[in-house]
C-alpha positions in Angstrom: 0.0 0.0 0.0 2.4 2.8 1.0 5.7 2.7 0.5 8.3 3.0 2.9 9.9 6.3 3.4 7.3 7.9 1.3 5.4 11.4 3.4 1.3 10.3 3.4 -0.7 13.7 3.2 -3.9 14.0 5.8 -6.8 16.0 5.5 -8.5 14.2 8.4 -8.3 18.3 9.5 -10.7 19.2 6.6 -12.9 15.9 6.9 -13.5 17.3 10.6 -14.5 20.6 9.7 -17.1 19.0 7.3 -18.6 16.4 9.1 -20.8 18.0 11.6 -23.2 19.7 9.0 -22.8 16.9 6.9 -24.0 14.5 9.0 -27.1 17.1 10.0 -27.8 17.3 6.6 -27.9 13.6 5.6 -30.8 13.3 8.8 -32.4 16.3 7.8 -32.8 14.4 4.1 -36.3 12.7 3.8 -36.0 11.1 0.0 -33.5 9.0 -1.0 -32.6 10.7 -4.3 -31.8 14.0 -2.5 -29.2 12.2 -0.6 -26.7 12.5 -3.9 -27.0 16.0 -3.8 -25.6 16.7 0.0 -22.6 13.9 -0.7 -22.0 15.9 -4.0 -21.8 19.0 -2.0 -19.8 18.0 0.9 -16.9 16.2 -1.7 -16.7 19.4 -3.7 -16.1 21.4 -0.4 -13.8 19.1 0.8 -12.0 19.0 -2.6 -11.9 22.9 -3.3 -10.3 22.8 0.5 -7.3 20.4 -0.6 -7.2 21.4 -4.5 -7.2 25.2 -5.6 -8.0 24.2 -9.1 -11.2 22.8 -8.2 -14.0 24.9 -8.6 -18.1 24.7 -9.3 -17.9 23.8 -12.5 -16.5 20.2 -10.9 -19.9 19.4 -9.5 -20.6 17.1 -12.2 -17.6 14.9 -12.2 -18.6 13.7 -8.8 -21.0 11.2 -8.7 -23.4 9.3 -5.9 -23.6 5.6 -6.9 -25.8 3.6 -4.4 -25.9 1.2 -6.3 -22.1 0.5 -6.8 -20.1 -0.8 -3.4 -17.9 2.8 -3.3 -21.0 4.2 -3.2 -19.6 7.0 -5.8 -17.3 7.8 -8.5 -15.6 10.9 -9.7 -14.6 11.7 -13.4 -11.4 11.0 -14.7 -10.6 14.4 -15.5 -11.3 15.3 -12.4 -8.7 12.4 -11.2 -6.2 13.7 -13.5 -7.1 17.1 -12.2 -6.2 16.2 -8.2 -2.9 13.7 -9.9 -2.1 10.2 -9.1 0.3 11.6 -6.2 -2.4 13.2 -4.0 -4.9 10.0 -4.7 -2.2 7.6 -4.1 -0.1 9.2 -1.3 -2.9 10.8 0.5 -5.6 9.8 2.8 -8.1 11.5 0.4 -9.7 8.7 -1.1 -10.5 7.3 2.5 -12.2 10.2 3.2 -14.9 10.4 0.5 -15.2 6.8 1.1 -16.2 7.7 4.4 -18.7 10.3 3.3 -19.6 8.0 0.8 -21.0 4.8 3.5 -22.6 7.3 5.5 -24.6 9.0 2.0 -25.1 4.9 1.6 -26.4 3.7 5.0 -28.8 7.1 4.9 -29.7 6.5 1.1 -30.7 2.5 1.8 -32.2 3.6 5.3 -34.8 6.3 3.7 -35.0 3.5 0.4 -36.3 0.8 2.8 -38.9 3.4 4.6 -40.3 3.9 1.1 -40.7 0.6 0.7 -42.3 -0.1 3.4 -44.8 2.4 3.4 -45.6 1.5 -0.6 -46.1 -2.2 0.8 -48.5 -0.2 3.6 -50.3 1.6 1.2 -51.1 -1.4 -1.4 -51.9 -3.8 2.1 -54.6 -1.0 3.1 -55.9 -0.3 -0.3 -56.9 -3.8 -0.4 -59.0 -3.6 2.4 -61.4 -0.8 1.4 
């Protein structure tokens, strides 16, 4: 994984400052599709912390996947943009993995709700 002698760059520092409001935001989410949209945000603030060539305009090269096990993906010219040194001697990838299983466990949570109250809905409709 790391190789000896090689400096690893943290930004546990930045992930700090993020989480707290991130976190309130996830629970103040009540759809699952709007969950994309706060894990988009929170990754483009933490990247335009780390990275002063990322900007706005990056907010579509970061993507929420629930359906993949990362749980997102960003572009690769936004890769190419950050460089293989920061992703690959950095704990930056951790991080929006991180951000990424709690935007998962909040986007399956609110999923299953639906779910269940659909299956409510079609048990009591039967009924009248």
């Amino acid at each position: 994984m790391m190789k000896k002698g090689k400096k690893m760059l943290s930004f546990v520092r930045y992930e700090k400052e993020l989480e707290s409001s991130y976190r309130e935001r996830l629970s103040s989410v009540k759809k699952p599709e709007e969950i994309g949209d706060v894990f988009i945000d929170c990754i483009l603030s933490l990247l335009k912390k780390i990275h002063p060539e990322v900007n706005s305009n990056h907010v579509e090269e970061i993507l929420f996947d629930p359906d993949s096990s990362e749980g997102y993906m960003l572009s690769q010219s936004l890769r190419k943009l950050l460089g293989d040194d920061l992703l690959k001697n950095s704990d930056l990838l951790a991080i929006i993995r991180r951000f990424a299983q709690a935007a998962l466990h909040r986007y399956h949570s609110l999923a299953n709700d639906e779910e269940r109250t659909e299956l409510f809905r079609l048990t009591s409709d039967k009924r009248d």
